[in-house]
C-alpha atoms as a printed R data frame, in Angstrom:
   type eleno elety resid chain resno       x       y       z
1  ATOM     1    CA   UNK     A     1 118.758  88.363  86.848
2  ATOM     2    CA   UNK     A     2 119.645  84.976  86.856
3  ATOM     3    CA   UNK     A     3 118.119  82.281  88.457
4  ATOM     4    CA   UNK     A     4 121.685  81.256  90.601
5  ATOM     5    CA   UNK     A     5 121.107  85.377  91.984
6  ATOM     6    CA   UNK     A     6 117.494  85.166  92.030
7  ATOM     7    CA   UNK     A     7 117.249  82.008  94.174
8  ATOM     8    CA   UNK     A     8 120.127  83.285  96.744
9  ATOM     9    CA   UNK     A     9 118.077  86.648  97.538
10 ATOM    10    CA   UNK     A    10 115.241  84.286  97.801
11 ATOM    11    CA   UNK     A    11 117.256  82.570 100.394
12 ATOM    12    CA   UNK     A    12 117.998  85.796 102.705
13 ATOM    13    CA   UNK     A    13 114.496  86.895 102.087
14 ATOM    14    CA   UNK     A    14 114.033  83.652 104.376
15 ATOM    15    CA   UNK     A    15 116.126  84.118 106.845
16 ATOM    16    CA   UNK     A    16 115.377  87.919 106.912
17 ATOM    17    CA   UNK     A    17 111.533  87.003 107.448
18 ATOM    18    CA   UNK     A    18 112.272  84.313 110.356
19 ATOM    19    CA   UNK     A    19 114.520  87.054 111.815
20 ATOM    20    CA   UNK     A    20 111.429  89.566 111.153
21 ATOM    21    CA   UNK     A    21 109.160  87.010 112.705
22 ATOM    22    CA   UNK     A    22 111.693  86.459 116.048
23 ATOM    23    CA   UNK     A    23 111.815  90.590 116.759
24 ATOM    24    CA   UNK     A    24 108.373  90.533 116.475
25 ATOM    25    CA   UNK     A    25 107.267  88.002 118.881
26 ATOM    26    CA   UNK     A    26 110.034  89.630 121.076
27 ATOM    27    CA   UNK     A    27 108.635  92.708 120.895
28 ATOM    28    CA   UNK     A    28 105.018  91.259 121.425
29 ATOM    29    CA   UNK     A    29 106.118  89.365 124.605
30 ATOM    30    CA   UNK     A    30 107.950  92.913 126.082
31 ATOM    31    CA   UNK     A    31 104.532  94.857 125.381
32 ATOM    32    CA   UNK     A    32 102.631  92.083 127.361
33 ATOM    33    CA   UNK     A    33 104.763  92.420 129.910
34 ATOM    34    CA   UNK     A    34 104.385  95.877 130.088
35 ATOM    35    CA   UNK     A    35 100.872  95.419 129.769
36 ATOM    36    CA   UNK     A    36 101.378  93.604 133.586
37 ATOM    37    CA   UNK     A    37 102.820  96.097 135.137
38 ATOM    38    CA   UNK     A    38 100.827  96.959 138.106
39 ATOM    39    CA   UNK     A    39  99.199 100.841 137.351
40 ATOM    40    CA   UNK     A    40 100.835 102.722 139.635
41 ATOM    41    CA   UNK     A    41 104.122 101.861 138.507
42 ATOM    42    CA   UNK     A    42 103.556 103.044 135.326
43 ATOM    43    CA   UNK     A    43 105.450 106.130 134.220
44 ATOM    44    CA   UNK     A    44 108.542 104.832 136.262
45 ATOM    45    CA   UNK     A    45 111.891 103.951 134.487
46 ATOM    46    CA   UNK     A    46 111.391 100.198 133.962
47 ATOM    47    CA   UNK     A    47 107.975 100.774 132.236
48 ATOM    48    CA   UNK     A    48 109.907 103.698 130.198
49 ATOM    49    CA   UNK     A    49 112.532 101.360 128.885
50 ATOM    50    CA   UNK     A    50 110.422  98.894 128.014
51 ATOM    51    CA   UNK     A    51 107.961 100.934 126.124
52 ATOM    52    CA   UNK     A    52 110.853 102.697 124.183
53 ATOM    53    CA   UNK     A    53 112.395  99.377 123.553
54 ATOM    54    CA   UNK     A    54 109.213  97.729 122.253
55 ATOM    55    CA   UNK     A    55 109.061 101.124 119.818
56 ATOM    56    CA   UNK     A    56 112.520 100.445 118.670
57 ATOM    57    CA   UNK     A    57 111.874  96.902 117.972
58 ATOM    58    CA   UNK     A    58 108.598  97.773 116.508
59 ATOM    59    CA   UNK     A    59 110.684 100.433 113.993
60 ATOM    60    CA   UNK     A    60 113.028  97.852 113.612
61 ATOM    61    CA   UNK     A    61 110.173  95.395 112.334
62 ATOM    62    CA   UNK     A    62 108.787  97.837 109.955
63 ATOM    63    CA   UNK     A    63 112.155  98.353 108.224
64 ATOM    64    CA   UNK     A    64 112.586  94.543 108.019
65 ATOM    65    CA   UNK     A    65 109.705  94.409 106.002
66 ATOM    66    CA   UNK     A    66 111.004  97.388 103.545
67 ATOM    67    CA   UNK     A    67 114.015  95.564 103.161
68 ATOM    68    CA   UNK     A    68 112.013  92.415 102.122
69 ATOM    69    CA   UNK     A    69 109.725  94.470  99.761
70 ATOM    70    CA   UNK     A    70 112.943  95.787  98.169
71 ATOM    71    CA   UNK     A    71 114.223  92.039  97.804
72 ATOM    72    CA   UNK     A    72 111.363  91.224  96.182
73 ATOM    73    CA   UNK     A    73 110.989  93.747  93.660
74 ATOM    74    CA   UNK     A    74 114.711  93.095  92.938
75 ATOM    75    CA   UNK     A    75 113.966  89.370  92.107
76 ATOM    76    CA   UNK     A    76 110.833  90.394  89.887
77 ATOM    77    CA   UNK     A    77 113.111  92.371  87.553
């Protein structure tokens, strides 16, 4: 690869990671406030949302990081 290729996937691997980073803390600021919810509204549809929300994000997040593994290996070659 050349280095024109290799240092524009270097530049989305940035801005891929800083998006990563952003869903992340999102997702870390919806599980504390889930986290607040008073007990005995746990279970109801607000908590339920956010919890599958928070799982999507965190699924989200973990392919995020596949795709920047990928990139990587890609620019190694």
């Amino acid at each position: 690869m050349n280095q024109n290729r290799r240092k524009r996937i270097n530049d989305i691997r940035d801005k891929i990671s800083e998006l990563r980073d952003e869903l992340d803390t999102i997702r870390e600021e919806e599980d504390e406030y889930r986290e607040n919810i008073p007990e005995q509204f746990h279970g109801n549809l607000h908590y339920e949302q956010s919890e599958e929300a928070s799982s999507n994000m965190e699924e989200a997040v973990e392919s995020l990081d596949q795709v920047l593994d990928c990139l990587e290996e890609a620019t190694q070659q």
